[in-house]
BALOBA-1460 file (C-alpha; in Angstrom, 3 decimals):
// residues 57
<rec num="1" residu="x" x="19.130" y="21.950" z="22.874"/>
<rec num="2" residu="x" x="20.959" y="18.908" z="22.126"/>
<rec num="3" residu="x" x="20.548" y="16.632" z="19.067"/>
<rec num="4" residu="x" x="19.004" y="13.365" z="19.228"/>
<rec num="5" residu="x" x="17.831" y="10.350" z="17.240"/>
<rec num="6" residu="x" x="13.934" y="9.329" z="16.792"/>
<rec num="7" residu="x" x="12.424" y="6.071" z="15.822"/>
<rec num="8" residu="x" x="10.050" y="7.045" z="13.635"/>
<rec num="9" residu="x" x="6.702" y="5.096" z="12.421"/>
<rec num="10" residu="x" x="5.420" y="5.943" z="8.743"/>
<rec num="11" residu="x" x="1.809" y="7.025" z="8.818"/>
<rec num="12" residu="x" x="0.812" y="5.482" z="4.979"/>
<rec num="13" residu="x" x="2.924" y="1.678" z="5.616"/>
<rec num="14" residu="x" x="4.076" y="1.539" z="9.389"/>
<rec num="15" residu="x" x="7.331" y="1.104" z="8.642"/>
<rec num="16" residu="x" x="9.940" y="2.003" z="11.322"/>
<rec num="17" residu="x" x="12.691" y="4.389" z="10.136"/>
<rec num="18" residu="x" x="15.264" y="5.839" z="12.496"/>
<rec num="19" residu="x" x="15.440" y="10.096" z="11.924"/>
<rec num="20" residu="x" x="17.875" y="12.262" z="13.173"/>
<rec num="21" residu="x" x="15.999" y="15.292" z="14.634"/>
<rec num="22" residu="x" x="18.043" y="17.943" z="12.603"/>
<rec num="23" residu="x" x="18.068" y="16.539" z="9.467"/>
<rec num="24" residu="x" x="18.962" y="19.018" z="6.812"/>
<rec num="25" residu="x" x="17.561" y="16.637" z="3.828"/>
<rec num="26" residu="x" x="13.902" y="15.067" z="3.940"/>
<rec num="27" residu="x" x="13.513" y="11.996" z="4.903"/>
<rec num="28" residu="x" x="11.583" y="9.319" z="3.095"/>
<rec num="29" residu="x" x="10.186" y="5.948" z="4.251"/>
<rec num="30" residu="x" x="12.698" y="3.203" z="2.632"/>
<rec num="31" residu="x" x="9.307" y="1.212" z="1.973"/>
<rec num="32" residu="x" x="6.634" y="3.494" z="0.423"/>
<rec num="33" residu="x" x="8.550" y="6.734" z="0.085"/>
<rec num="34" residu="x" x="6.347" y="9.154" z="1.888"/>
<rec num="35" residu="x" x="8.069" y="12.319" z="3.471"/>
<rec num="36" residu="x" x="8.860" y="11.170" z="7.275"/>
<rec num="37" residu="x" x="10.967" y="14.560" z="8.161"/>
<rec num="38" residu="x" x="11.009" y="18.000" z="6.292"/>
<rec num="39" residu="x" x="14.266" y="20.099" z="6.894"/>
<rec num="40" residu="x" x="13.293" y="23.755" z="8.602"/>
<rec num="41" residu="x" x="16.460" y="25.140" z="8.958"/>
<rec num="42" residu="x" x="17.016" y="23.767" z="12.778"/>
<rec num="43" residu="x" x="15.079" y="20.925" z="14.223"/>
<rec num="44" residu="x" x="12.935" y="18.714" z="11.231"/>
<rec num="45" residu="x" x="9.568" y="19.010" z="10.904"/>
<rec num="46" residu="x" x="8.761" y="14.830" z="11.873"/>
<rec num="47" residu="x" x="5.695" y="13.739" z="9.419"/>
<rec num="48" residu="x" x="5.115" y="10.097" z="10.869"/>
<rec num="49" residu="x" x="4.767" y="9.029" z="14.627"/>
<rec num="50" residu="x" x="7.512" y="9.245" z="17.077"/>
<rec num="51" residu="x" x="7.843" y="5.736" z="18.903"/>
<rec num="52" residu="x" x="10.926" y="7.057" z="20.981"/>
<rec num="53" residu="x" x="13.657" y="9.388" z="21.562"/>
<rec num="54" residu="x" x="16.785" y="7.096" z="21.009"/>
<rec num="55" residu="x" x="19.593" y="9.022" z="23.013"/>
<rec num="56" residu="x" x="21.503" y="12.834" z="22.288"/>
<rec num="57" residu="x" x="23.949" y="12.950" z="19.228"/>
């Protein structure tokens, strides 16, 4: 399964963060700092709302 890039909407400030979809860190919002993406070993774990799939990595 290929790798790809989502734009991601925070659920506590609506900011708009893009995620890669294997991240191997978390992700946090750059505004309020809530967890967008949780590392599992493979694909994240995405926390907020995906908007879109932004094209394979």
């Amino acid at each position: 399964m290929p790798s790809s890039f989502y734009k991601i909407k925070c659920k506590d400030c609506s900011n708009e963060q893009i995620v890669f979809s294997k991240a191997s860190t978390v992700v946090r919002c750059s505004i309020c700092g809530s967890v967008l993406a949780q590392p599992t070993g493979g694909k994240a774990e995405i926390k907020g709302e995906i908007l879109e799939e932004l094209g394979n990595a």
